[in-house]
C-alpha positions as a LaTeX table, in Angstrom:
\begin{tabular}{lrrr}
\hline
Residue & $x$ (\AA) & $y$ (\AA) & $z$ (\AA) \\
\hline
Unk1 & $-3.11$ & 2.87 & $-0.58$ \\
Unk2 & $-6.37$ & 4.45 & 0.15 \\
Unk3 & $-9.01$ & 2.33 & $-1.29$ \\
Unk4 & $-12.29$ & 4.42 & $-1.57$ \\
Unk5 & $-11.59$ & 8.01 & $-0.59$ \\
Unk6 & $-9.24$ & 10.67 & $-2.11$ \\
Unk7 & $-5.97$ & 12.20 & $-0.31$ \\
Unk8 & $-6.41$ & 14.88 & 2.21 \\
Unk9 & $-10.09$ & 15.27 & 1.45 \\
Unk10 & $-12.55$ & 16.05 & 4.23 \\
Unk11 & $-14.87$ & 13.11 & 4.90 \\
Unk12 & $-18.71$ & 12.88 & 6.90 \\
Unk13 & $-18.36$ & 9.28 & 7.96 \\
Unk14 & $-22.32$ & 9.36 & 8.76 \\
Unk15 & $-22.98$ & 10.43 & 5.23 \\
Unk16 & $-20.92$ & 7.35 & 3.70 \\
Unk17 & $-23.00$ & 4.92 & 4.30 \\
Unk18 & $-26.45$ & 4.08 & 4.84 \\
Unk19 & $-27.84$ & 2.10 & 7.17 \\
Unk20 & $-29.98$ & $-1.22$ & 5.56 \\
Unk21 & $-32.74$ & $-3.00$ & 7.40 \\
Unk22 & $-31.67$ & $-6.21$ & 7.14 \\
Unk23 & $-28.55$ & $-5.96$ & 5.14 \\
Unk24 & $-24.81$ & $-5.52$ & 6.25 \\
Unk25 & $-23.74$ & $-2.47$ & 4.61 \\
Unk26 & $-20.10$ & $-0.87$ & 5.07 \\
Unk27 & $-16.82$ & 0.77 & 2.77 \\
Unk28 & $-13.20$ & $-0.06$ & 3.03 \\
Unk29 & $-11.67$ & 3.70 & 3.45 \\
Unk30 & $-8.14$ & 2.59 & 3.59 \\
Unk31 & $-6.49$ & $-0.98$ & 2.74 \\
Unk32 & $-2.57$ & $-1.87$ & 3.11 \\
Unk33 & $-0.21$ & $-4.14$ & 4.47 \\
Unk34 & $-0.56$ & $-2.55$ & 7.99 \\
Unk35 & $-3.67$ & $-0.90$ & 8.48 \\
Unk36 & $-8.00$ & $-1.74$ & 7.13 \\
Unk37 & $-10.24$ & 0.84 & 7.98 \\
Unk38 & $-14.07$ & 0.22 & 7.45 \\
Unk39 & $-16.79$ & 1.97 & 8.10 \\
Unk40 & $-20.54$ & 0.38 & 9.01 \\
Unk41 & $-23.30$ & 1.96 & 9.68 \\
Unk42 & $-24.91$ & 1.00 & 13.32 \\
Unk43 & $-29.04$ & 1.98 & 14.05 \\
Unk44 & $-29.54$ & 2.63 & 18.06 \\
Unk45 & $-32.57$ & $-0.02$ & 19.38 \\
Unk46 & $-34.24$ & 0.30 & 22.00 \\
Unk47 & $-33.94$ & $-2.30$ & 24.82 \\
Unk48 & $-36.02$ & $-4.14$ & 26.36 \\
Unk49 & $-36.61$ & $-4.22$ & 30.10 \\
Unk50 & $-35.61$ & $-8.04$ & 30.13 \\
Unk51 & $-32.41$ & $-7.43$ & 27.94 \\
Unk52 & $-31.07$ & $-3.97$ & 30.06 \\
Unk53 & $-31.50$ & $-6.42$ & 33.30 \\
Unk54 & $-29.48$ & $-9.37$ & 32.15 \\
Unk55 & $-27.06$ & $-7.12$ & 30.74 \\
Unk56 & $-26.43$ & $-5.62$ & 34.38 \\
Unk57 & $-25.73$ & $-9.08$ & 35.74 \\
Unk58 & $-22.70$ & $-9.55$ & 33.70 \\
\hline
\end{tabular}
């Protein structure tokens, strides 16, 4: 069963949602038994100094 999208149509995933300060935003594409696909929209931040260091540690 597709849930939000037609058959065999040709989909822009960055154009099907939009990304919410704040706010968890995302669309179930396809829903059944075996498979859930959802998209979310993700926003690139900048790291700190601090943060990119500690992350090289692990």
């Amino acid at each position: 069963m597709y849930k939000n999208i037609e058959k065999s149509s040709k989909l822009e995933l960055k154009d099907l949602v939009v990304y919410q300060e704040g706010q968890v935003v995302s669309k179930t594409l396809v829903q059944n038994d075996l498979v859930s696909m959802t998209v979310f929209p993700l926003t690139r931040e900048k790291k700190s100094r601090r943060t990119q260091q500690a992350a090289m540690r692990w």
